[in-house]
Wavefront OBJ file of the C-alpha trace (Angstrom):
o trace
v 0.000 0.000 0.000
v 0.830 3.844 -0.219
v 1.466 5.887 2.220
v 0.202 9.284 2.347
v 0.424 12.290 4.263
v -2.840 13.697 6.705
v -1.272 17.479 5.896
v -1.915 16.687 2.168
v -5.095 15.242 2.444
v -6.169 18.120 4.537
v -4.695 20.366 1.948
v -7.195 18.806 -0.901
v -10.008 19.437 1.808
v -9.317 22.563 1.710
v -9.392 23.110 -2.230
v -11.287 20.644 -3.650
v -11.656 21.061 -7.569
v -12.515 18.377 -10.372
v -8.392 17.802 -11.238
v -7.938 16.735 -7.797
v -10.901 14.964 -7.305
v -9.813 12.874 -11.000
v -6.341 12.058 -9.483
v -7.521 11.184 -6.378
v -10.076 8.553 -7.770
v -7.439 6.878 -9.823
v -4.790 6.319 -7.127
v -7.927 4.912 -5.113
v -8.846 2.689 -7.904
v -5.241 0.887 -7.607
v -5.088 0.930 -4.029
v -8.264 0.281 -2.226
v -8.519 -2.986 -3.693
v -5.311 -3.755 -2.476
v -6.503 -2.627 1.441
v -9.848 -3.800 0.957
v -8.251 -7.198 0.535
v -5.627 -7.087 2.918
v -8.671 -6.872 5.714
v -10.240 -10.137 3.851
v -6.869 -12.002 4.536
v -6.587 -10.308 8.682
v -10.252 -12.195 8.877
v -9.296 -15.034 7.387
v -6.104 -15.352 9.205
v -7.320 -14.610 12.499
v -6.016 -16.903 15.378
v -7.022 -20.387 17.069
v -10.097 -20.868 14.730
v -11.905 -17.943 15.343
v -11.135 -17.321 11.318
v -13.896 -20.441 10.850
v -16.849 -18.463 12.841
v -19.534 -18.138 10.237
v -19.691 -14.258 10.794
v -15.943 -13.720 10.394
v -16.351 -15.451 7.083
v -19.442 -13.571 5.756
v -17.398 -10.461 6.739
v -14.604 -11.537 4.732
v -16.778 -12.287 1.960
v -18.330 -9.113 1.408
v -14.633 -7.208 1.447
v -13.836 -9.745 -1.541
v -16.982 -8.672 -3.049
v -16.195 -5.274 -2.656
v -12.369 -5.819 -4.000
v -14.032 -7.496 -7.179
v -16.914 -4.553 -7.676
v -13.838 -2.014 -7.457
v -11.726 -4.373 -10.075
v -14.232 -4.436 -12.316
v -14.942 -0.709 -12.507
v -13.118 0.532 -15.341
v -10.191 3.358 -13.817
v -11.801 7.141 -14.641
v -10.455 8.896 -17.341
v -13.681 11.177 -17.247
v -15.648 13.110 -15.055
v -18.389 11.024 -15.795
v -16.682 7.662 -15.057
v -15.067 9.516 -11.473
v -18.600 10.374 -10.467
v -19.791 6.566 -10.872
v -16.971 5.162 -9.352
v -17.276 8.084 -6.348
v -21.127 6.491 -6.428
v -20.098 3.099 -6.016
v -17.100 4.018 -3.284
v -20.205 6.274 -1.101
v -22.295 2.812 -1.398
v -19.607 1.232 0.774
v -19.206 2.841 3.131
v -22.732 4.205 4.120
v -22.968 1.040 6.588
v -20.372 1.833 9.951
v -21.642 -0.708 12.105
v -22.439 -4.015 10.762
v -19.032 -4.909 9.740
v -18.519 -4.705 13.928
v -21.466 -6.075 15.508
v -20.870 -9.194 12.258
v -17.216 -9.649 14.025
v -18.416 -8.996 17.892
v -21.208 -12.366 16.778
v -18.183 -13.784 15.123
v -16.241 -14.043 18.945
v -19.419 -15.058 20.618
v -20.255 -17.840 18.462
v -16.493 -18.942 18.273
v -17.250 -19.470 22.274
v -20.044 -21.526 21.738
v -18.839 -24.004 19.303
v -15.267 -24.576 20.893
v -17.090 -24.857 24.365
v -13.615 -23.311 25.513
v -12.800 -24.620 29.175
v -10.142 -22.407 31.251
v -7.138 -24.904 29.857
v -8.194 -24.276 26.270
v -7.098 -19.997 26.219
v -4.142 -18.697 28.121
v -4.102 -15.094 28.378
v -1.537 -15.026 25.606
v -3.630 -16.661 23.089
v -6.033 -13.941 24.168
v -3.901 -11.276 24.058
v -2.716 -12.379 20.206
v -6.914 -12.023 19.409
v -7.280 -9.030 21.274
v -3.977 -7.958 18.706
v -5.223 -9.289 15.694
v -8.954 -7.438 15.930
v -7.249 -4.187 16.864
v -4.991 -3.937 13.818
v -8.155 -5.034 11.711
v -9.735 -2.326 13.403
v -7.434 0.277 13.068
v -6.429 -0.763 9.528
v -10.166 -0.553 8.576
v -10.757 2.743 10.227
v -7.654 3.986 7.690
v -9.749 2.404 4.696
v -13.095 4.425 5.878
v -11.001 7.971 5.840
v -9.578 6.990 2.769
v -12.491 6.403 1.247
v -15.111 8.923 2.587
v -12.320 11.495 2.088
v -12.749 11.048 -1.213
v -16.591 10.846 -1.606
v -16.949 14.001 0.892
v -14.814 16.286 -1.628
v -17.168 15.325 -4.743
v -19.788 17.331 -2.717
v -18.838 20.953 -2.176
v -21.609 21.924 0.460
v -19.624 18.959 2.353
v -16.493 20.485 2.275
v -16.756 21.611 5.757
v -17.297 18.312 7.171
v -14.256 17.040 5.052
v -11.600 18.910 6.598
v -13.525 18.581 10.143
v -13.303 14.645 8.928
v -9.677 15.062 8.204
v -8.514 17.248 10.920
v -10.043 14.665 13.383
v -7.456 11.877 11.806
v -4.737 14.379 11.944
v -4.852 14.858 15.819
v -5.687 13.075 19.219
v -9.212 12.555 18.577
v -7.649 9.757 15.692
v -6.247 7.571 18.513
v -10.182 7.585 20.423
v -11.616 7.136 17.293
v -9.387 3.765 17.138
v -9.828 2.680 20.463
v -14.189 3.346 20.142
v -14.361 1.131 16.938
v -12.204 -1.669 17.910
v -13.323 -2.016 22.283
v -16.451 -3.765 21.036
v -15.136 -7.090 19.756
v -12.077 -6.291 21.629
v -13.642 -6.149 24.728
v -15.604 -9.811 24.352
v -11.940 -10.879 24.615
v -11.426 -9.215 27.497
v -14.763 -10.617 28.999
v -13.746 -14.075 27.903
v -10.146 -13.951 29.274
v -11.664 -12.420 33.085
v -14.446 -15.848 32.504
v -12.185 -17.802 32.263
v -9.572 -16.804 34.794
v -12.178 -16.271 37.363
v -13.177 -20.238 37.037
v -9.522 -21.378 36.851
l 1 2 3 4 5 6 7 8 9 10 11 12 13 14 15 16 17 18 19 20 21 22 23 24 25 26 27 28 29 30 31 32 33 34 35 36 37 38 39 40 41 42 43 44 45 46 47 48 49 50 51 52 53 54 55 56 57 58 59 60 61 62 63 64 65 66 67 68 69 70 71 72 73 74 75 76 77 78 79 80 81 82 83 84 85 86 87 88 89 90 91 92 93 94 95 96 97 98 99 100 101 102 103 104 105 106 107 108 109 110 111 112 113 114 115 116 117 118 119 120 121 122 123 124 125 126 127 128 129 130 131 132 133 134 135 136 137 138 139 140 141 142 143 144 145 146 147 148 149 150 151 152 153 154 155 156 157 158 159 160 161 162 163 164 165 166 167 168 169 170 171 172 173 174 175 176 177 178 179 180 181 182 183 184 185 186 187 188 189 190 191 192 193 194 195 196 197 198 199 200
C-alpha cells in the first residue's frame, strides 16, 4: 500500500476542484482494492479458529466482493466515469456498524462451538486475538477515511465536514476514534479472558 500524508489530504479538503478529485479517484482505484483485501486475509487469518466463525467469514466475503466490484470498474479517465466510481465508493461505506457487531457475533459464536474450558485460552492466546482485531480495526478505520475522504470532496456543500473529517485523523481525537471502533469485539476478549480466569 501507499502511504500518504494527513497534511496533504487536509490540503485537498481545503481546495477541492474536479483535477484533484480525477487524481484522487485513480490512485484509489489501484489501491483500495489492495486494502480492501488485505482486511479479507486479517479475517481469514485470524487466530485459534476464530477465522472459521460463520460471521468472520461472511465479513470476509463481502470485502472480496467489494475488491471485485472495485476491479471491475473501469479506472476514470472522465468526469463522468469519477462520479460513478465516487457512487459506487459512497455505497460502501454508508454502513459503519455491521461490519462490527458481524465480528463482535463472530467471537461469541467462536465461544459456543469450541465450548472453551479455562485450559483451552491462556491469556496469551487472548492477548494475540485481542492484537489481531485491533490492527483489523485500526487498519479498517484507515480504509473508511480513505475512502469517505474522497466521496466528501465530490460534494462541495460537504467540504466543511471534510476537513472537520480530516482534521479529526490528523490529531488526538484519531487515537479515540481507534480505540471506540475496535473495544467492542475487543472487549468480548477481554470478557472471555476475566471468565475464564475467574473459574480457573
Amino acid at each position: 500500500t501507499t502511504s500518504l500524508k494527513l497534511g496533504d489530504m487536509y490540503k485537498y479538503a481545503n481546495q477541492p476542484d474536479k483535477t484533484q478529485r480525477m487524481r484522487n479517484a485513480q490512485f484509489l482505484h489501484r489501491e483500495l482494492p489492495i486494502r480492501v483485501a488485505q482486511r479479507a486475509v486479517d479475517l481469514l487469518t485470524l487466530p485459534y479458529g476464530l477465522s472459521e466463525a460463520v460471521p468472520i467469514r461472511q465479513v470476509a466475503c463481502a470485502y472480496i466482493s467489494y475488491c471485485h466490484k472495485m476491479l471491475s470498474t473501469p479506472c476514470p479517465q472522465t468526469y463522468e466515469e469519477e462520479e460513478q466510481f465516487t457512487d459506487l465508493l459512497q455505497s460502501l461505506v454508508l454502513d459503519r456498524t455491521s461490519i462490527p457487531m458481524a465480528v463482535a457475533r463472530g467471537l461469541a459464536h467462536w465461544r459456543e462451538e469450541n465450548q472453551l474450558s479455562p485450559r483451552d485460552l491462556e491469556p496469551e492466546r487472548l492477548q494475540e486475538m485481542e492484537d489481531a482485531l485491533y490492527r483489523f480495526f485500526t487498519a479498517r478505520l484507515g480504509l473508511r477515511f480513505l475512502t469517505e475522504h474522497h466521496v466528501l470532496s465530490c460534494h462541495r456543500e460537504s467540504t466543511k465536514d471534510l476537513r472537520k473529517v480530516t482534521h479529526m485523523f490528523a490529531g488526538p481525537e484519531a487515537v479515540s476514534s481507534i480505540e471506540d471502533t475496535a473495544s467492542g469485539p475487543a472487549n468480548m476478549c477481554v470478557t472471555l479472558r476475566k471468565s475464564l480466569v475467574d473459574s480457573r
